[in-house]
N, C-alpha and C positions, 0 to 999 in steps of 0.2 A: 403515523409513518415512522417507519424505523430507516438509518441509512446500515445496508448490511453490505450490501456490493452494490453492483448495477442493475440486477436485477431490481432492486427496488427505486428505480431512473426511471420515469415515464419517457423521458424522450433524450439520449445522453446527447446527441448533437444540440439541443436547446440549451440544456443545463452548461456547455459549455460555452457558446457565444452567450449567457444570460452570467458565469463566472468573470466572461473576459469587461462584458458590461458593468457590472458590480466592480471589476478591479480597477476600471480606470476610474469611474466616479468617486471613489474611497481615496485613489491618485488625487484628483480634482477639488473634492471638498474636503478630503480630511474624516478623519473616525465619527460617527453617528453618538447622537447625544444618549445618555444613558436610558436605558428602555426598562428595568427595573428586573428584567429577565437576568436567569442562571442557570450556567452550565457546571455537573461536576465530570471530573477526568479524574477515569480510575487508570491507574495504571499498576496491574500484576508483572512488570519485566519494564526495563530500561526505555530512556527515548529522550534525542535531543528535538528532532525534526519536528514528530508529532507534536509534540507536549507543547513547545514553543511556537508552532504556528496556529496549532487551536485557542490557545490563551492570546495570538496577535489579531486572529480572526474576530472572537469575542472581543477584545478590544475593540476593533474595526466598527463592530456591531452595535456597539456601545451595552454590549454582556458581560455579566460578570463571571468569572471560573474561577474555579476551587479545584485544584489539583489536589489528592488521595493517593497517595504509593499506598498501596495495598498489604504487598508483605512485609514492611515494615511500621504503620502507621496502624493496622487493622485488626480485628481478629482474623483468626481464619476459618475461610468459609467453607462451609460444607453445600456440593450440588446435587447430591444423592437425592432422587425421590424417596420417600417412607425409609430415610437411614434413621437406625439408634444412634444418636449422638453421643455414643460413648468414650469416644477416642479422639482424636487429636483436634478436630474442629470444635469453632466456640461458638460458631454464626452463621444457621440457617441463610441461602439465598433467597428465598421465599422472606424472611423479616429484611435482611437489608435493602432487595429490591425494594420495596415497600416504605421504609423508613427514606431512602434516597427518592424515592417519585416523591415525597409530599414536602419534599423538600427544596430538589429544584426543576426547570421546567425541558431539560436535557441530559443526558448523560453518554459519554464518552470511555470506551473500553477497550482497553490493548492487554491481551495477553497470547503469550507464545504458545507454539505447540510444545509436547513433549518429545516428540523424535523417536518414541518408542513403541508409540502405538499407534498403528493406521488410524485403525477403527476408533478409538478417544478424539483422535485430532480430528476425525474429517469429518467425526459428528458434530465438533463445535459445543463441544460440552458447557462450556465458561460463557459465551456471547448466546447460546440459545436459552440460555437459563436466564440470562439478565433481559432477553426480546421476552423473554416468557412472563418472568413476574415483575417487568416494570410497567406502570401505567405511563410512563412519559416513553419521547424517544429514544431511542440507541442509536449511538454512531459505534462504529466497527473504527476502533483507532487501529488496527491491526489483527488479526487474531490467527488461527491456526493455519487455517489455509488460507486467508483474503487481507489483502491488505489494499480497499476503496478508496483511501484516501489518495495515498501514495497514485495509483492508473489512473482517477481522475486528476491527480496533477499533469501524469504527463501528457495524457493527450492533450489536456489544454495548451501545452507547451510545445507538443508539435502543430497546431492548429495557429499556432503564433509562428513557430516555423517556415510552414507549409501550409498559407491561407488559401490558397486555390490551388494547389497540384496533388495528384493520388501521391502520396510519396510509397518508397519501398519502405519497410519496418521489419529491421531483423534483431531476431531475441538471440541473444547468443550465451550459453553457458560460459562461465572462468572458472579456471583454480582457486581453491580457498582451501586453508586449513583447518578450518571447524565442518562441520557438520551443517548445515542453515536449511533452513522452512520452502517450501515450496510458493509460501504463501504471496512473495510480490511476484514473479512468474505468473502465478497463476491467475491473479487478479487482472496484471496488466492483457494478458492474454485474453479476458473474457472480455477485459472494455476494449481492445483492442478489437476484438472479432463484431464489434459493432460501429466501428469505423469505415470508411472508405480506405483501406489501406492494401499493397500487397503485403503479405503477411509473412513474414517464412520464419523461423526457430530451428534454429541451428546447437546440438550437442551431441557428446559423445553420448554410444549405444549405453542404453542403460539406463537413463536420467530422464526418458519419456514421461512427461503429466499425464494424471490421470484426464481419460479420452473427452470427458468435460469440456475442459477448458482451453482445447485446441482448436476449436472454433470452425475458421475457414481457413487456417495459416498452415502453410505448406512447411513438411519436415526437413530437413536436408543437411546428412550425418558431415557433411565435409562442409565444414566452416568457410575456407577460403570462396566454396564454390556461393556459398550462401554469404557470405557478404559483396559478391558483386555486384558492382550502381544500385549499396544501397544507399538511399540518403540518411537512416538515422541507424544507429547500432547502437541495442540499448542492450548492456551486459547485465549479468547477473549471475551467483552463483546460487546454486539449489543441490539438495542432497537426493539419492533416489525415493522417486515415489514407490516402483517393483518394491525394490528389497530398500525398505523403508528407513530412511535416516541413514542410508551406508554411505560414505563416500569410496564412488567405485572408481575414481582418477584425479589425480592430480597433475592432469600434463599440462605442462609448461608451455606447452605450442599453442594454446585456446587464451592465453594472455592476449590481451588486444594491446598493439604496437606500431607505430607508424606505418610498417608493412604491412601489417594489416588494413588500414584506416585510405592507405595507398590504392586496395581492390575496391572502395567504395566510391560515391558519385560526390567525393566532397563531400562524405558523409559527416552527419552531428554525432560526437558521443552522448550516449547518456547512460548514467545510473543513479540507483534511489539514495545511493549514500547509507551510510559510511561504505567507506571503499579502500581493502586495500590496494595501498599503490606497490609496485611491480609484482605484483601478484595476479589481481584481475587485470590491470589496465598497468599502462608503462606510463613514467613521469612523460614521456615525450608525449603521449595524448592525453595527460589529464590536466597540462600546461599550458596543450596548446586552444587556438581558438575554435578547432572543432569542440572542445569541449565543453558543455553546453549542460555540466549537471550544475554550476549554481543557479544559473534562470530556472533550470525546473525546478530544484529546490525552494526557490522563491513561488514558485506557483503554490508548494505546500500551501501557504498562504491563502493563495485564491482559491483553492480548492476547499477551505475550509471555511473561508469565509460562504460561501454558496449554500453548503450543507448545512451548517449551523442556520443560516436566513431562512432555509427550505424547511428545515425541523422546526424552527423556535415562530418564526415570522419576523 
């Protein structure tokens, strides 16, 4: 069993009352005695969140993990099938996968898109080659398009919000000045469209996902219209999927701002973090007590403790 997204979830509503169980017992008794089991975390691109809640997780577990920065600790890997190894790469993926299964009894893998190429990123070049040649599991610490870890935190943290009501859930684009991945969008959106939620995703013309991952969630280009009585507004900023990696707006108006937060039902903020402030979100709601991204950030946590239990046992 690989975790790659939700698709490989037999049942996501179990797995998350079966998270919220596992996180208060861990509450209650404290970290599990050392089980002799190991996880390695590779990580090709940066990370506060991931890296430290899967090493808390294993902790939890009583696992041990072995962090690997990649592009600086590694050779570099080549993922070509039948490439001459002539050029810049030192280390077939085919021997490392290989060398890393016999060595521990998981493995963990974050690396970004490139923004330049559809077709590279949405084939998942890096994460399909490591599900391909390893004999152990793969968890998806992030990668081109999916970021599982991340969606599974946050429903568990609306579900802790909202234990018994349908809530509304609006995905709302922000301004950012870089260029960024599709990939937490898109993820939250697939575990999303397997919830009991209304669903809506609100952005400017242009910044449409690809038709995947839009599930049941209704489109609706005017923001203001689409965050009315919602109760959770989870931002985010994403570059276009059309015209791939462009950023096609920077308006200032898609800032979420108390005036904003004002059309909602007492709605909760959330984002995946890092976040900038008065850029996506205004200090006035990332201060205030609608805001609700360190609890989800702390489900990191639970969510990883889960996945790792479900891989490893």
């Amino acid at each position: 069993m690989n975790y790659f997204s939700v698709n490989d979830v037999d049942d996501p509503n179990k797995w998350i009352d079966e998270a919220l169980a596992l996180k208060n017992e861990l509450e209650l008794k404290g970290p599990k005695s050392k089980t002799g089991k190991s996880i390695c975390l590779l990580f090709f691109n940066s990370s506060l969140r991931t890296r430290l809640s899967m090493q808390k997780a294993a902790f939890n577990l009583g696992v041990e993990s072995f962090v690997f920065n990649v592009g600086s600790d590694g050779w570099q890997l080549e993922f070509g099938d039948g490439t001459m190894m002539n050029g810049n790469t030192s280390e077939h993926i085919i021997e490392a996968a290989g060398v890393l299964s016999s060595y521990f009894d998981a493995i963990g893998v974050r690396a970004f898109p490139s923004l330049t190429s559809r077709e590279d990123d949405y084939s998942e070049k890096i994460l399909s080659q490591f599900i391909k040649h390893c004999s152990i599991p793969v968890i998806n610490m992030e990668s081109a398009t999916l970021h599982p870890l991340q969606s599974f935190a946050d429903v568990i943290t609306i579900k802790e919000l909202f234990p018994s009501k349908k809530p509304k859930v609006v995905v709302s684009w922000a301004p950012h000045p870089k260029a960024l991945p599709q990939a937490v969008t898109n993820s939250f959106m697939q575990w999303a469209g397997k919830m009991d939620y209304d669903l809506v995703i609100t952005h400017p013309k242009g910044y449409e996902l690809a038709p995947e991952f839009m599930a049941n969630a209704t489109l609706e280009y005017d923001q203001d219209k689409a965050l009315a009585n919602a109760d959770i507004v989870y931002v985010k900023n994403w570059s276009s999927y059309k015209d791939y990696g462009r950023i096609l707006s920077q308006d200032e108006s898609w800032t979420i701002t108390n005036a904003k937060m004002n059309l909602t039902n007492n709605g909760k903020f959330m984002h995946c973090l890092p976040v900038r402030r008065n850029v996506i979100v205004a200090d006035e709601v990332l201060d205030s007590e609608s805001s609700v991204v360190i609890h989800q950030a702390g489900n990191r946590v639970t969510a990883a403790n889960l996945v790792i239990q479900k891989l490893i046992g």
